[in-house]
C-alpha positions as CSV (number, residue, x, y, z in Angstrom):
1,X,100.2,59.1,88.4
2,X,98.5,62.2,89.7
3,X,95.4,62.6,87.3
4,X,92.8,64.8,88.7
5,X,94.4,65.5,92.3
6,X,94.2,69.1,92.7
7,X,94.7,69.3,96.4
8,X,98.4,70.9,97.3
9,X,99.3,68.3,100.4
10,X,101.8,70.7,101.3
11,X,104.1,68.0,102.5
12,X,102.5,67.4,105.7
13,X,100.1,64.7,106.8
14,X,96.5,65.3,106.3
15,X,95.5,66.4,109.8
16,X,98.2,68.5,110.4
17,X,97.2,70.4,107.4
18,X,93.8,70.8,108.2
19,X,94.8,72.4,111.2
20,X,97.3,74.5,110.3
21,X,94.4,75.8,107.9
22,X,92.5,76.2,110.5
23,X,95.1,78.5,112.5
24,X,95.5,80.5,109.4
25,X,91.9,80.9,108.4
26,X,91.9,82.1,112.0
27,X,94.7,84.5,111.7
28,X,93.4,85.9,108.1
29,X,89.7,86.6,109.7
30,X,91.3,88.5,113.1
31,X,94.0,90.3,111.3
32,X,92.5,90.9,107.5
33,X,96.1,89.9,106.5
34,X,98.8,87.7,107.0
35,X,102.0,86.8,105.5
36,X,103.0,83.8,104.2
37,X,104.2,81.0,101.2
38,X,102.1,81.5,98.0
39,X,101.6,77.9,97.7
40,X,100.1,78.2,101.5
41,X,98.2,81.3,100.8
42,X,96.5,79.4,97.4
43,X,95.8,76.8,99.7
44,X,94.4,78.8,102.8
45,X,92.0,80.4,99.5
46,X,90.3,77.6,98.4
47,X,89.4,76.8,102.5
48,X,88.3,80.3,103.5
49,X,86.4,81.5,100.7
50,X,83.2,79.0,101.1
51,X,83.5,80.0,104.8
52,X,83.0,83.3,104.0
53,X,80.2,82.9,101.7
54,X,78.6,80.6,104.0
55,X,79.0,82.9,106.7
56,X,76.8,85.4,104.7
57,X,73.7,83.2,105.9
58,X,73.6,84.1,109.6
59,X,71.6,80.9,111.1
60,X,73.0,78.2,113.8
61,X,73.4,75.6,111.3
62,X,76.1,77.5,108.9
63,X,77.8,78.7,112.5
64,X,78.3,75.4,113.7
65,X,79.3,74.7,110.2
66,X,82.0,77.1,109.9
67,X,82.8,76.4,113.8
68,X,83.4,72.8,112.4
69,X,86.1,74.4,110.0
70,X,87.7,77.3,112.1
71,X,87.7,75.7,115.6
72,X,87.9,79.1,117.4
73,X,84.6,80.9,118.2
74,X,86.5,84.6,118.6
75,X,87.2,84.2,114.8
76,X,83.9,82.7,113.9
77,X,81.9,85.6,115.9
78,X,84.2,88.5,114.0
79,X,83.3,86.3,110.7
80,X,79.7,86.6,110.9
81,X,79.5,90.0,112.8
82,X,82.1,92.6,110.7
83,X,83.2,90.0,107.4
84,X,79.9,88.9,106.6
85,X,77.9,92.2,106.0
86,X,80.9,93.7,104.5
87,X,81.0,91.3,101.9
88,X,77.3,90.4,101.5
89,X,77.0,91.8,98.2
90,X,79.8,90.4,96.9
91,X,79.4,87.7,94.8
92,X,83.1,85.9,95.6
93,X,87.0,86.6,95.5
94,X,87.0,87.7,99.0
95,X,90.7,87.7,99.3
96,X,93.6,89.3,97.4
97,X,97.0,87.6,97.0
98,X,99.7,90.0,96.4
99,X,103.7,88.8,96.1
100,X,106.5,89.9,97.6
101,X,109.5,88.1,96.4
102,X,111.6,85.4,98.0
103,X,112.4,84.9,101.8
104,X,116.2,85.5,102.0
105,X,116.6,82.1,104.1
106,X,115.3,79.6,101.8
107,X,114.2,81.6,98.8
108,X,110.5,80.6,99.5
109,X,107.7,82.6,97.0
110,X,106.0,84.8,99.5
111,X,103.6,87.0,99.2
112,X,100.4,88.7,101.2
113,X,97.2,87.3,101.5
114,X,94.0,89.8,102.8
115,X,90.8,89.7,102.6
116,X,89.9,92.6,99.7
117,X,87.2,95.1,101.0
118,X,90.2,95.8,104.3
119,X,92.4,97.4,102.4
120,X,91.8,101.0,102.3
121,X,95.3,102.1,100.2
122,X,93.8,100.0,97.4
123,X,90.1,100.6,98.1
124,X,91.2,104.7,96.6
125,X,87.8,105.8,97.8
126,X,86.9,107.6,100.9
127,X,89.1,105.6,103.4
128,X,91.9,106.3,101.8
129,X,91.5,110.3,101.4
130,X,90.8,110.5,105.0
131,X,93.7,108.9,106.1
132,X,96.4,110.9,103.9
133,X,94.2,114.5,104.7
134,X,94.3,113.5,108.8
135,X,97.3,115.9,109.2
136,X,97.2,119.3,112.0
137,X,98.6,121.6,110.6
138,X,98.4,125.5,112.0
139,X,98.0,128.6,109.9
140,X,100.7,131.2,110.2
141,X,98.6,133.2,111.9
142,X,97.6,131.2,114.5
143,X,100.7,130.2,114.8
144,X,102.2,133.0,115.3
145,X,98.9,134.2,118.4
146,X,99.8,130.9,119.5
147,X,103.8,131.9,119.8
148,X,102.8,135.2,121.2
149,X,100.7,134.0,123.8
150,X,103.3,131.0,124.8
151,X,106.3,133.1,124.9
152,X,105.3,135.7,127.9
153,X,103.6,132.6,129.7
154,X,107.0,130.7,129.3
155,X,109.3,133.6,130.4
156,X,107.1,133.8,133.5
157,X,107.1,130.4,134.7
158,X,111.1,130.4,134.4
159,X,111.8,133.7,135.8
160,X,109.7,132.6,138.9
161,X,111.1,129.0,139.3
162,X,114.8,131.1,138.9
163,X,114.1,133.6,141.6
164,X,112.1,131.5,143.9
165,X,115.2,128.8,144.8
166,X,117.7,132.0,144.6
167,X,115.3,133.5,147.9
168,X,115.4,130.3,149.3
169,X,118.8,129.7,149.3
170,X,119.3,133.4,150.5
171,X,116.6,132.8,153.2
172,X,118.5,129.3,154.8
173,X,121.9,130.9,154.4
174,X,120.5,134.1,156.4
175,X,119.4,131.9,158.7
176,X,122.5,129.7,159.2
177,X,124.8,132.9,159.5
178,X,122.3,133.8,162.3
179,X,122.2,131.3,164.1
180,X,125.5,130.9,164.0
């Protein structure tokens, strides 16, 4: 019987688990999201979250600590230097799962995993607005100075680049016939 066993083995053996943990606790902190199974992404939870909130302690011992964990020191500097003061206030829940239905080849649950303050569509304050209000967009009056002042600039540059090869070809054949 399985009474109290509450870790999801995954069906793999117990290191390669821990290191494909590892790989996507590395992934999660570089990218702020990933794709993946649900039973994988509840999984990859339960091993990143105390990372994170150790990582909110910024001393040698909780590096080497979450080093221990990670395995990748790109990961564990982006962790402590952008993740942690991000979240410091935070109390927990530092990552979002969000489903997406089943993968078409084997009809696996998948879904999103990210950590939650990256996610500036749901966030709905100030990152959000900036984003959708980041458009150019011209006035119809400067649009139409700016047509006005393009059109005669235009209409120059092509009636010289058409007259210029027409005098040179006029030129080269004057000069054949009198040679000739």
């Amino acid at each position: 019987m399985r009474h109290n066993r509450v870790i999801n083995h995954l069906g793999r053996t117990s290191s390669h688990r821990k290191s494909m943990l590892a790989n996507m606790a590395t992934s999660l902190i570089l990218h702020k999201r990933i794709t993946t199974t649900t039973a994988k992404a509840k999984a990859l939870r339960t091993y990143v979250e105390p990372l994170i909130t150790k990582s909110k302690e910024d001393s040698t011992h909780s590096r080497r600590v979450v080093f221990s964990y990670l395995k990748d020191k790109t990961a564990v500097a982006e962790l402590f230097r952008d993740i942690s003061p991000k979240v410091g206030e935070r109390p927990g829940g530092y990552t979002r799962i969000l489903k997406l239905g089943n993968r078409i080849g084997d009809n696996a649950d998948m879904c999103i995993l990210e950590l939650v303050d990256y996610n500036e569509a749901m966030l709905g304050g100030e990152a959000a607005k900036t984003k959708t209000t980041r458009r150019r967009r011209v006035t119809k009056k400067k649009e139409g100075a700016v047509a006005e002042t393009a059109a005669p600039k235009a209409s120059k540059t092509k009636a010289a680049k058409a007259e210029e090869p027409v005098k040179e070809a006029d030129d080269i054949k004057g000069e054949s016939v009198a040679e000739v």
